[in-house]
LUMLO-98002 format. One record per residue (C-alpha): residue in three letters; residue number from 1; x, y, z. Coordinates in nm, 3 decimals, padded with zeros to 5 digits. Layout:
{pt Ala; NUM; {X; Y; Z}}
...
//
This chain:
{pt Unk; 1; {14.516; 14.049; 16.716}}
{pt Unk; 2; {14.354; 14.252; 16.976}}
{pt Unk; 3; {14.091; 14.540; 16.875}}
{pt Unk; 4; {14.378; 14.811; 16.923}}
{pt Unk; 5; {14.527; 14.691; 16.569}}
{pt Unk; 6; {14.225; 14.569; 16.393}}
{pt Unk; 7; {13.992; 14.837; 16.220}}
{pt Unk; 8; {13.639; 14.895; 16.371}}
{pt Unk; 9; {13.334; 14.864; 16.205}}
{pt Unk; 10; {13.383; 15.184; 15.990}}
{pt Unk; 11; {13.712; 15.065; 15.867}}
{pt Unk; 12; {13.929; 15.281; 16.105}}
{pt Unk; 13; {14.240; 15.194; 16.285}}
{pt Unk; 14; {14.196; 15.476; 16.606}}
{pt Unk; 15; {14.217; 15.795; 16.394}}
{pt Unk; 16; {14.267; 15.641; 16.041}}
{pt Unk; 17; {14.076; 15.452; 15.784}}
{pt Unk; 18; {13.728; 15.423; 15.673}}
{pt Unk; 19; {13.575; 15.431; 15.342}}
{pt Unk; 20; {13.575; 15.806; 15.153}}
{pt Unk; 21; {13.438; 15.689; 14.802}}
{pt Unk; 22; {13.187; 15.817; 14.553}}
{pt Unk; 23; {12.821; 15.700; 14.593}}
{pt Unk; 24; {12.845; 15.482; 14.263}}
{pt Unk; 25; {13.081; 15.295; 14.455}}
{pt Unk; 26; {12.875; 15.289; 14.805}}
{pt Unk; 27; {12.695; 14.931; 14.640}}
{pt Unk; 28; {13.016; 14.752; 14.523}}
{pt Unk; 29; {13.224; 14.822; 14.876}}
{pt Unk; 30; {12.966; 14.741; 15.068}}
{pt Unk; 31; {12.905; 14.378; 14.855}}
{pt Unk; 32; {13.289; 14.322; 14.906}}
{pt Unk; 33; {13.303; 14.385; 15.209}}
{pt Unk; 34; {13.024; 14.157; 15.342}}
{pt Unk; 35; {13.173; 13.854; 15.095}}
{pt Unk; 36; {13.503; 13.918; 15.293}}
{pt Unk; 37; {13.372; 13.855; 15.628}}
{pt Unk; 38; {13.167; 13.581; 15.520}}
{pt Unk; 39; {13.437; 13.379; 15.323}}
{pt Unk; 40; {13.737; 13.460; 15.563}}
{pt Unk; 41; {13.527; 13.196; 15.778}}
{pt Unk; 42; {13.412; 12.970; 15.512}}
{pt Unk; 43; {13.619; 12.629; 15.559}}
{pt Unk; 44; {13.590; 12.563; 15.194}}
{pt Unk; 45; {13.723; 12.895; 15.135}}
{pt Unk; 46; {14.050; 12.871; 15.365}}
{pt Unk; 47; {14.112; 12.519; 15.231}}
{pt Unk; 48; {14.166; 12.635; 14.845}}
{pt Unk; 49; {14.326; 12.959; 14.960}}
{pt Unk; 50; {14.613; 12.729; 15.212}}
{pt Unk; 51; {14.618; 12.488; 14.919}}
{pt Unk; 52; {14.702; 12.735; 14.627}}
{pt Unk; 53; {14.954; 12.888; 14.851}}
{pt Unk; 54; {15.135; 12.552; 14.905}}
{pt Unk; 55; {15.124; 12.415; 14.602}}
{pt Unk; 56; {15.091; 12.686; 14.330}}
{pt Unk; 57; {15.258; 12.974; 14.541}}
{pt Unk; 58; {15.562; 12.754; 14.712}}
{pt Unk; 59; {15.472; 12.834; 15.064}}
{pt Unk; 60; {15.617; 12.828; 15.288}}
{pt Unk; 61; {15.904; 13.105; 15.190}}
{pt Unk; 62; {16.230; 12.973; 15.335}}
{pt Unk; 63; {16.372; 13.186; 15.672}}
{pt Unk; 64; {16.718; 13.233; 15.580}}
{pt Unk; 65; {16.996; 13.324; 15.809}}
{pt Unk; 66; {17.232; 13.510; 15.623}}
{pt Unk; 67; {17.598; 13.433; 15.684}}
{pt Unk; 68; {17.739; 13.768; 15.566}}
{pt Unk; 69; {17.495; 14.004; 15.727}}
{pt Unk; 70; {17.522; 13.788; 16.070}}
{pt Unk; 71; {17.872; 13.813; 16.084}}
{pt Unk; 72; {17.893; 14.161; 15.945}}
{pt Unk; 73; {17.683; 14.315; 16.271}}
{pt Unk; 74; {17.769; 14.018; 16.515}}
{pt Unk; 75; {17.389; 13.931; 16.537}}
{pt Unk; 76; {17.094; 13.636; 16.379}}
{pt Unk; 77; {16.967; 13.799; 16.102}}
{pt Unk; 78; {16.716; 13.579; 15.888}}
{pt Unk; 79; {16.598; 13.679; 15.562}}
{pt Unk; 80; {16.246; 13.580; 15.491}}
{pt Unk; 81; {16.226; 13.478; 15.126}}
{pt Unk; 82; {15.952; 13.613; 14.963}}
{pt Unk; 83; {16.161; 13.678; 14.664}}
{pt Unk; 84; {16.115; 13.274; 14.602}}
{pt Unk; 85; {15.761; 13.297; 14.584}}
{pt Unk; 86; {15.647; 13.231; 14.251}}
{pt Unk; 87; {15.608; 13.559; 14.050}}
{pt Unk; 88; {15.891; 13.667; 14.271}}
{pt Unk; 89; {15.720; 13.873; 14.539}}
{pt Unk; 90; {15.488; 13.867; 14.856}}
{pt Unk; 91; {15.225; 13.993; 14.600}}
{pt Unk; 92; {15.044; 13.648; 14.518}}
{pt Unk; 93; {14.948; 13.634; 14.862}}
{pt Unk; 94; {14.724; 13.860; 14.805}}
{pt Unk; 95; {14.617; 13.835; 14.455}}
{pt Unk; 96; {14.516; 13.437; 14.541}}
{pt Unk; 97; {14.285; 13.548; 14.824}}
{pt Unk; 98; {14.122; 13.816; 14.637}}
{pt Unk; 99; {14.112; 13.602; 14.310}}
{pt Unk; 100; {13.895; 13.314; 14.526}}
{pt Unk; 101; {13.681; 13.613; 14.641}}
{pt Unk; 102; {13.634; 13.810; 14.298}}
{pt Unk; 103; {13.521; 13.418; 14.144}}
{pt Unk; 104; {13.288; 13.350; 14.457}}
{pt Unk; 105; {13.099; 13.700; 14.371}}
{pt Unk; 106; {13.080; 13.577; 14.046}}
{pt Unk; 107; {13.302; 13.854; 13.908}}
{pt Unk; 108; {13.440; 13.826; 13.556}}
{pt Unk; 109; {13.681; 14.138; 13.522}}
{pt Unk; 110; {13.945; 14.147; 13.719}}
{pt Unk; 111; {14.117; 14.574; 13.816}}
{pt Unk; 112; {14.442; 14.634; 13.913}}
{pt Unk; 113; {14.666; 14.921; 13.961}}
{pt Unk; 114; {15.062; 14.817; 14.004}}
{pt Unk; 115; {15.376; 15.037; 14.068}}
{pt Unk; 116; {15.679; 14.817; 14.056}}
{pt Unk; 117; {15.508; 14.604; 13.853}}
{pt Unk; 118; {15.460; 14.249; 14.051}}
{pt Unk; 119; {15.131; 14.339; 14.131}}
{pt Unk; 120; {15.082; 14.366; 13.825}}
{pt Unk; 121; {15.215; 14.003; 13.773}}
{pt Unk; 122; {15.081; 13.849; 14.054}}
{pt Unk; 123; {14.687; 13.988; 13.963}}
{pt Unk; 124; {14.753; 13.891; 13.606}}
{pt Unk; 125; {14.898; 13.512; 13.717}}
{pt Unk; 126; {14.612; 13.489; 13.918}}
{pt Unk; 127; {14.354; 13.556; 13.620}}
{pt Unk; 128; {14.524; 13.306; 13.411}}
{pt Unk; 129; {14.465; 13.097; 13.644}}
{pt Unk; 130; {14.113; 13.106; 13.695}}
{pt Unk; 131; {14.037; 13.233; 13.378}}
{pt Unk; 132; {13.921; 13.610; 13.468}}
{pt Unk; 133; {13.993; 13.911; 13.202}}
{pt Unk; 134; {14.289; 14.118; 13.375}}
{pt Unk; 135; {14.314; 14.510; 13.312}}
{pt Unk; 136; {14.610; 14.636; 13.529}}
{pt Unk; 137; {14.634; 15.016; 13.536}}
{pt Unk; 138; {15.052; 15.160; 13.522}}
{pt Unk; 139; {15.226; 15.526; 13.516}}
{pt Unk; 140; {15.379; 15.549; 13.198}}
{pt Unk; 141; {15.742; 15.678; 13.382}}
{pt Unk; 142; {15.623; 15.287; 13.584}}
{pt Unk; 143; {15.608; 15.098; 13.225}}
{pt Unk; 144; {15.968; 15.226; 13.123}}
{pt Unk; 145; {16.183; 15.161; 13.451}}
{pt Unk; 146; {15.992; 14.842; 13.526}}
{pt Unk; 147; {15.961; 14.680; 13.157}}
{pt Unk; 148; {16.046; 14.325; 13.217}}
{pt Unk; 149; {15.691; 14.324; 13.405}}
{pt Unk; 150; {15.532; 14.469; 13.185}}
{pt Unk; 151; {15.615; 14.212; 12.918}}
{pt Unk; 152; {15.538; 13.934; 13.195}}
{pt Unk; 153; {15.212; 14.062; 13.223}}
{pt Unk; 154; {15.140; 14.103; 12.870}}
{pt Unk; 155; {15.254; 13.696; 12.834}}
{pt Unk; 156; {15.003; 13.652; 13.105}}
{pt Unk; 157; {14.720; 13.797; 12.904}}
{pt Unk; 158; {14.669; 14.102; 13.085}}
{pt Unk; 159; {14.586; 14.470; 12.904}}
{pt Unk; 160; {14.810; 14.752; 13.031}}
{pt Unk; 161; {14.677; 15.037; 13.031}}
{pt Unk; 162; {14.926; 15.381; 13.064}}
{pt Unk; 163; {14.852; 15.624; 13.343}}
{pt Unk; 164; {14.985; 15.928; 13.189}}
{pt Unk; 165; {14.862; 16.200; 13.446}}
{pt Unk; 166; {15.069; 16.350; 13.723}}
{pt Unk; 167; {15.381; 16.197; 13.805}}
{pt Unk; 168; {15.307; 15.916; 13.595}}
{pt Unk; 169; {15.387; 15.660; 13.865}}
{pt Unk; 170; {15.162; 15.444; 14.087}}
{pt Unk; 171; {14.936; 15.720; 14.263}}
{pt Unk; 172; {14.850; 15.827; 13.930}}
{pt Unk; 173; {14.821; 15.437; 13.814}}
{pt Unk; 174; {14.578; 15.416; 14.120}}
{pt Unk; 175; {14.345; 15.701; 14.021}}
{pt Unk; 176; {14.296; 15.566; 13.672}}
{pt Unk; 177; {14.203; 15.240; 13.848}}
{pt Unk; 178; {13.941; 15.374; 14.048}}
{pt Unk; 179; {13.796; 15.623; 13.742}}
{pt Unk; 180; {13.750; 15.291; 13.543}}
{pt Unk; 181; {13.623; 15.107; 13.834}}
{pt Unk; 182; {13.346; 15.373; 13.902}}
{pt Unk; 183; {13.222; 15.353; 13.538}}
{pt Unk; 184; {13.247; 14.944; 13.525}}
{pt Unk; 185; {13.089; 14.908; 13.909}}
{pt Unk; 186; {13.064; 14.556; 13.825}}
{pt Unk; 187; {13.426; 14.476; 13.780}}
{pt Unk; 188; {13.611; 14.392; 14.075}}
{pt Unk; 189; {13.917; 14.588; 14.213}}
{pt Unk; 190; {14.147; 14.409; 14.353}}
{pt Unk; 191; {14.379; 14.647; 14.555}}
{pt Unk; 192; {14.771; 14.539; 14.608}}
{pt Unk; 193; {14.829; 14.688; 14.870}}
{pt Unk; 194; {14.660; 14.831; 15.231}}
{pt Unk; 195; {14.565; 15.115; 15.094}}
{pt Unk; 196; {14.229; 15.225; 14.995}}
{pt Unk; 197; {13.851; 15.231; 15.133}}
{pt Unk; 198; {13.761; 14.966; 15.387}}
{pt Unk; 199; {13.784; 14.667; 15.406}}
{pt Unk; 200; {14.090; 14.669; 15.135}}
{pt Unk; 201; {14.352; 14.757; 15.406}}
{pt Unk; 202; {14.167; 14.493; 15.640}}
{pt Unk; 203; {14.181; 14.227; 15.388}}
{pt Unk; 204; {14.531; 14.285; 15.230}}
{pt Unk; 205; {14.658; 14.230; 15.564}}
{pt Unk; 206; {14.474; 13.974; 15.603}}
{pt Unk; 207; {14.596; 13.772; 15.336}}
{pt Unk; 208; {14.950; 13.860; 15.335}}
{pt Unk; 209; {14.984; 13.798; 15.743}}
{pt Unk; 210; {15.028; 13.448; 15.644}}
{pt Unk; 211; {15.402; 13.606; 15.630}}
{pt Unk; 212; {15.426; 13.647; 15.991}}
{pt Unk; 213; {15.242; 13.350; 16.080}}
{pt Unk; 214; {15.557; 13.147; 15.925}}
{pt Unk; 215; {15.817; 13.363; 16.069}}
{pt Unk; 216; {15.707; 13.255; 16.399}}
{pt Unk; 217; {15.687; 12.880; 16.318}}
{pt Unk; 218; {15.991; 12.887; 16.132}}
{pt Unk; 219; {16.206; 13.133; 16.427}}
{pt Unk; 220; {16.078; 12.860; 16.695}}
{pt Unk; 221; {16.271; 12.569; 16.450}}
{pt Unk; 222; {16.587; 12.767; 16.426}}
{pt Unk; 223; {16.616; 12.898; 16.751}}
{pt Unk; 224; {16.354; 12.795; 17.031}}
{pt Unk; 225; {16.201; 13.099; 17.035}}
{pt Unk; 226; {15.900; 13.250; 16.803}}
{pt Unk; 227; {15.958; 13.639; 16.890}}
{pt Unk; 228; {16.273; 13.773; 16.756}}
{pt Unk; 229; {16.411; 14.141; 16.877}}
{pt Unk; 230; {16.314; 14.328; 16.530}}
{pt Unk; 231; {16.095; 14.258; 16.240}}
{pt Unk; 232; {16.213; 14.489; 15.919}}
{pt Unk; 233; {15.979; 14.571; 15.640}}
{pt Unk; 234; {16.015; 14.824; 15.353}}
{pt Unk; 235; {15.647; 15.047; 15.355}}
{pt Unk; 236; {15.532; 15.256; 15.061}}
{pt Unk; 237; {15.199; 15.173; 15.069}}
{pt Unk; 238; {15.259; 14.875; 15.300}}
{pt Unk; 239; {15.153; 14.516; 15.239}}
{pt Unk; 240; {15.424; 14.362; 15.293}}
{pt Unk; 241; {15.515; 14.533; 15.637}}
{pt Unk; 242; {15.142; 14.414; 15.708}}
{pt Unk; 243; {15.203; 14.101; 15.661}}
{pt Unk; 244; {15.529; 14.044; 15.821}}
{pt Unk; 245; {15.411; 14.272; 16.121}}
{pt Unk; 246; {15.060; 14.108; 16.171}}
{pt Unk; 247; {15.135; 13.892; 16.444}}
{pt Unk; 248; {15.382; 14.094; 16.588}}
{pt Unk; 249; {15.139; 14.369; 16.708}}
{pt Unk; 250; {15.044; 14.222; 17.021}}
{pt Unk; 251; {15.387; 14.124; 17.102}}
{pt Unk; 252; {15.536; 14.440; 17.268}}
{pt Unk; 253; {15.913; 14.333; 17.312}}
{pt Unk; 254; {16.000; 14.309; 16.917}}
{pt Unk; 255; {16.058; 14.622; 16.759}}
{pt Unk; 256; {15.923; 14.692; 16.447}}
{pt Unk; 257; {16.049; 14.915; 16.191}}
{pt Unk; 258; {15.897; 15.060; 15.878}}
{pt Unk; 259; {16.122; 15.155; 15.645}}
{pt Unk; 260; {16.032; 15.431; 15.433}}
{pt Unk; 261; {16.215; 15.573; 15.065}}
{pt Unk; 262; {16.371; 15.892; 15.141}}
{pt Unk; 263; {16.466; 15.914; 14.805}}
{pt Unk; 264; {16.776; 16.198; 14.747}}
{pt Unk; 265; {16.677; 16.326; 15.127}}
{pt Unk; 266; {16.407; 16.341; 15.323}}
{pt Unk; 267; {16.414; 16.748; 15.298}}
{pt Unk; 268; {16.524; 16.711; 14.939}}
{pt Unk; 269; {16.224; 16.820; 14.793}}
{pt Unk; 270; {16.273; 16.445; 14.624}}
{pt Unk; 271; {16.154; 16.193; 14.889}}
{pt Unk; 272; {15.878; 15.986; 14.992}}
{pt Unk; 273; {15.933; 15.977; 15.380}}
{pt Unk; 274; {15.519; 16.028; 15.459}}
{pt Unk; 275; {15.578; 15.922; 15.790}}
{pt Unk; 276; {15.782; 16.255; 15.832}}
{pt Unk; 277; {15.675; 16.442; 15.541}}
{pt Unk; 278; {15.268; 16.363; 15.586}}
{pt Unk; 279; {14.962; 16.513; 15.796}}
{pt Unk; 280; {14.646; 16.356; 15.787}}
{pt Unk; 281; {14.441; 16.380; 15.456}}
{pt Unk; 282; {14.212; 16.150; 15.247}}
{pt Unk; 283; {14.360; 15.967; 14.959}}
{pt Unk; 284; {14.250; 15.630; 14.703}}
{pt Unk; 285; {13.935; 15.672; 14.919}}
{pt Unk; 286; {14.115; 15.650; 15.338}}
{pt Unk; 287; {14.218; 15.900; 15.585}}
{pt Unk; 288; {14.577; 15.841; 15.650}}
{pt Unk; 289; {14.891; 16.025; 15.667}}
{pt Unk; 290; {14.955; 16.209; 15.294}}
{pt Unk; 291; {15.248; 16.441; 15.135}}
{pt Unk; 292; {15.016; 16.720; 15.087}}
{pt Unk; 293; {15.032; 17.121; 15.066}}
{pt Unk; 294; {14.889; 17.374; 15.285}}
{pt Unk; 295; {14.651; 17.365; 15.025}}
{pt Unk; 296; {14.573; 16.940; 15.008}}
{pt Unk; 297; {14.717; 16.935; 14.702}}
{pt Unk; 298; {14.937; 16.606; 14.681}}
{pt Unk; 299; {15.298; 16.650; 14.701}}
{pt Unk; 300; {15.445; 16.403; 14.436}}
{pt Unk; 301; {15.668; 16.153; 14.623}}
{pt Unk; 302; {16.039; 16.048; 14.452}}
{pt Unk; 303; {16.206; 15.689; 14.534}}
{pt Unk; 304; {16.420; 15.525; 14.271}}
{pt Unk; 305; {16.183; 15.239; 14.368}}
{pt Unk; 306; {15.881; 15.211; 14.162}}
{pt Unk; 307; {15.709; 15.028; 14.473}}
{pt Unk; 308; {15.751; 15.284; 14.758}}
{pt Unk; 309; {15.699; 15.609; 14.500}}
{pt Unk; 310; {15.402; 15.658; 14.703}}
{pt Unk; 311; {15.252; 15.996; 14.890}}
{pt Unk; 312; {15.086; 15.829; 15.168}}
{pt Unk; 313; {15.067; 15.515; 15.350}}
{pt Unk; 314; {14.812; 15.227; 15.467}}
{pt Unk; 315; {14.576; 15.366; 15.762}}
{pt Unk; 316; {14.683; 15.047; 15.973}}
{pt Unk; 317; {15.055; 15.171; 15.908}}
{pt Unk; 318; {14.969; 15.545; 15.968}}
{pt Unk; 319; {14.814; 15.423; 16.306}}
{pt Unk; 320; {15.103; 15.254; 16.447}}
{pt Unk; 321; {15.363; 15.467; 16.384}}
{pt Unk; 322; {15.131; 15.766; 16.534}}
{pt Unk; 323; {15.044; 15.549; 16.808}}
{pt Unk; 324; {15.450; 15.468; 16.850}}
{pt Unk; 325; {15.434; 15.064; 16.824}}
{pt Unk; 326; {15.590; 15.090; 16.476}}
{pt Unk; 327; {15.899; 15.293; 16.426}}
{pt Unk; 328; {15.980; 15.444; 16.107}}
{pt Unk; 329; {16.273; 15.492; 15.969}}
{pt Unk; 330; {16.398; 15.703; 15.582}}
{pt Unk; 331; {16.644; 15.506; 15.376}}
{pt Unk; 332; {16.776; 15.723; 15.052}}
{pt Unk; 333; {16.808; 15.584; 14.692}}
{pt Unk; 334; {17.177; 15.553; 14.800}}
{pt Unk; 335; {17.156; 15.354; 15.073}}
{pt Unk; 336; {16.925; 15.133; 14.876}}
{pt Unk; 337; {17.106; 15.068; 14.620}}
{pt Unk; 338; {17.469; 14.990; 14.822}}
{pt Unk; 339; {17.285; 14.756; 15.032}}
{pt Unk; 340; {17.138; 14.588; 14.708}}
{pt Unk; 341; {17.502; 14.552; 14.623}}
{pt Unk; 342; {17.613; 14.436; 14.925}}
{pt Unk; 343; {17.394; 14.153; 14.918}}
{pt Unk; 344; {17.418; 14.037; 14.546}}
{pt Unk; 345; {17.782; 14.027; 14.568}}
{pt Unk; 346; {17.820; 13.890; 14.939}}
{pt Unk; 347; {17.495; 13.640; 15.007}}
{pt Unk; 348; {17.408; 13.536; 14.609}}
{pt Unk; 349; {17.065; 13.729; 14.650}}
{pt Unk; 350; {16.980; 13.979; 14.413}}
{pt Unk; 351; {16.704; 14.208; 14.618}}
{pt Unk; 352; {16.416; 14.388; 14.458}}
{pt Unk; 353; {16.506; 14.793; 14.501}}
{pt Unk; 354; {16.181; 14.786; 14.791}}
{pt Unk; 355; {16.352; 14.496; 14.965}}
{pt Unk; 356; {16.693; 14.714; 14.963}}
{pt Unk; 357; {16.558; 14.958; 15.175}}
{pt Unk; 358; {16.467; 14.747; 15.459}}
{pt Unk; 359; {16.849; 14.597; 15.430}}
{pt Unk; 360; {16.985; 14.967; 15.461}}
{pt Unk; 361; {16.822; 15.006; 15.766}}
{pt Unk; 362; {17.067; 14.781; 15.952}}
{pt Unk; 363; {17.375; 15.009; 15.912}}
{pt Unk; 364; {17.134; 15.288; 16.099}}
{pt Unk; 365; {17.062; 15.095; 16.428}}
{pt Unk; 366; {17.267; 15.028; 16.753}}
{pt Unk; 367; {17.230; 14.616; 16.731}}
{pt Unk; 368; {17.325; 14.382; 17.039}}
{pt Unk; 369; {17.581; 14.107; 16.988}}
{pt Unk; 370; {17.335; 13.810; 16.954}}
{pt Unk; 371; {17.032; 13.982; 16.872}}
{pt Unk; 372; {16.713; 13.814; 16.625}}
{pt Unk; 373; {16.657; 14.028; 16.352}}
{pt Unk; 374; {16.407; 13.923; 16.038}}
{pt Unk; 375; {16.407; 14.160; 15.742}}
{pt Unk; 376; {16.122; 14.070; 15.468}}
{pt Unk; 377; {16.302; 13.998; 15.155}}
{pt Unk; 378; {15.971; 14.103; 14.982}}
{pt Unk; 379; {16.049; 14.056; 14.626}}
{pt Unk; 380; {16.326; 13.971; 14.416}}
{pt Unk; 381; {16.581; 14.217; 14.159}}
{pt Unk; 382; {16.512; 14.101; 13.842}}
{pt Unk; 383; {16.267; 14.424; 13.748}}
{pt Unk; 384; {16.531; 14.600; 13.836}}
{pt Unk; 385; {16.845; 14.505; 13.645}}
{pt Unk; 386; {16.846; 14.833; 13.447}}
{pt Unk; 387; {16.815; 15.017; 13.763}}
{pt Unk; 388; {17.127; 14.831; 13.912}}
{pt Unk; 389; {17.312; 14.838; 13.594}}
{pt Unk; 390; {17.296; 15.221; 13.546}}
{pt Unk; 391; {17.399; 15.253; 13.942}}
{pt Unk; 392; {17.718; 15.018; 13.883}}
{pt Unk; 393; {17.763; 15.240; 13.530}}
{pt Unk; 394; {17.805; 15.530; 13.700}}
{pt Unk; 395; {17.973; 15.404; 14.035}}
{pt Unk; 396; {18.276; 15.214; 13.752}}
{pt Unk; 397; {18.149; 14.896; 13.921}}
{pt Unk; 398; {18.225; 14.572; 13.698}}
{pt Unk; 399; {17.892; 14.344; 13.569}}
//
């Protein structure tokens, strides 16, 4: 990528970014972030890192054309399977990059803050794995509608710890995080999403671009071409957009949308739309776009989804959509959860509620007979059975 869509050396991407954190944590983001610029270079580094992601991770996650939606809107529209990843998101990307980092700093304590919950999983999976102590930081209204992660973690060996401030939900979950991680400056944090002070938004995208490097291998197999017309990706915070964006940026002729929770309407006084709803404020420690009041007090965000309950966005996210390369777009709980429906019944794919959004998205768009579309699948439904089965409840749908 060109400098125009990487951060400079302050962390910012053109008006957002950098690193607005307490001086007790001046020492352990500056240590991170030289071990990330050294070890994103280190052969040795990117060999275990490519290896873990074939052979523990699954990688590469299939590009799937799916019949139904193709035929529905006359057009190619591949599904990129991150649900098949193991832990059943684009999380482990992530968590397996930062995991090699934390042990090459000689860390021992492994952060985390989750909303959904597979971060949660993913961080904890990747502690098992290397044998790292995993504290993963949750709202408490989080723990209840996403309980089948919590137990996963749990299995995993993790400690969850309630966030039971606020709105109870992953902002909240996020604040705890950093409160521990300021009185344990030894610990490492690692962030799931690009949020946060630099380099965390940086590196997150780093590690989940490998997303967007395969879409372009895999589009050139299927079709002859590596560009497709539109890339879709569901944003709260935003790693997975990141990742399936990345190495779109430079390529001007594919769209790409950002598909934000609107939860009961944007103007409902229930939504998490930042794109529309934000104005530039500092939050988790980066200038970005933020719900806030005219006071800066945080406006708390609604989405049915636990992932994209989020007030603001990642700075690299906030500066594309200001700058007008990425296009955002609001997608209600509703929407959501017809196009989860949609897809279970028609294409055998049960869709995390996050992925739903970016499905929604397709009945709002004027789409050419013929066009390339690739939505990130980023996770997969099973967190959110209780979710769908209170929807289908109420809607006198059949199980």
């Amino acid at each position: 990528m060109k400098t125009s869509y990487k951060p400079d050396k302050l962390g910012f991407y053109g008006e957002y970014g950098g690193a607005f954190i307490p001086e007790l944590l001046k020492i352990p983001v500056q240590e991170l972030s030289a071990a990330f610029s050294y070890f994103k270079e280190d052969p040795s580094f990117i060999l275990e890192f490519e290896q873990l992601l074939k052979d523990y991770v699954g990688r590469p996650s299939p590009l799937y054309k799916s019949t139904h939606l193709s035929n529905r809107f006359q057009a190619n529209i591949y599904l990129k399977r991150e649900d098949l990843n193991h832990t059943g998101s684009h999380k482990i990307n992530n968590t397996i990059g930062q995991i090699l980092l934390a042990k090459r700093m000689g860390k021992t304590t492994i952060l985390a803050e989750t909303g959904a919950g597979q971060h949660g999983v993913a961080t904890a999976t990747v502690c098992a794995l290397t044998g790292l102590k995993c504290v993963v930081f949750m709202g408490e209204k989080d723990i209840e509608r996403q309980y089948p992660n919590v137990q996963r973690m749990r299995m995993l060996g993790a400690t969850v710890i309630p966030a039971t401030s606020g709105s109870k939900t992953l902002k909240d979950a996020t604040n705890e995080a950093i409160r521990h991680w300021i009185n344990h400056p030894d610990s490492y944090y690692l962030i799931g999403s690009v949020v946060g002070p630099h380099p965390y938004p940086e590196m997150v995208a780093h590690f989940q671009s490998v997303i967007s490097k395969e879409i372009k291998v895999q589009l050139t197999h299927a079709t002859g071409k590596e560009l497709p017309h539109r890339v879709i990706a569901c944003v709260g915070g935003g790693s997975n957009a990141a990742g399936a964006f990345y190495e779109f940026y430079e390529d001007e002729e594919v769209e790409l949308i950002a598909v934000e929770a609107a939860g009961e309407g944007v103007y409902s006084g229930l939504s998490a739309a930042t794109s529309i709803l934000g104005s530039d404020g500092v939050i988790h420690g980066s200038l970005t776009l933020l719900m806030q009041d005219r006071d800066g007090q945080i406006i708390e965000p609604h989405s049915i989804s636990a992932g994209l309950d989020y007030p603001g966005i990642g700075p690299l996210h906030a500066h594309t959509i200001r700058s007008g390369r990425t296009k955002a777009c609001p997608i209600t709980d509703d929407e959501a959860l017809r196009a989860a429906f949609e897809l279970s019944r028609n294409e055998g794919v049960i869709p995390a509620l996050e992925s739903a959004h970016a499905l929604a998205v397709l009945e709002k768009l004027t789409i050419q007979p013929n066009e390339v579309i690739v939505i990130n699948l980023s996770g997969r439904g099973d967190k959110d059975m209780q979710t769908y089965l209170e929807y289908f409840t109420k809607n006198h749908e059949s199980i």
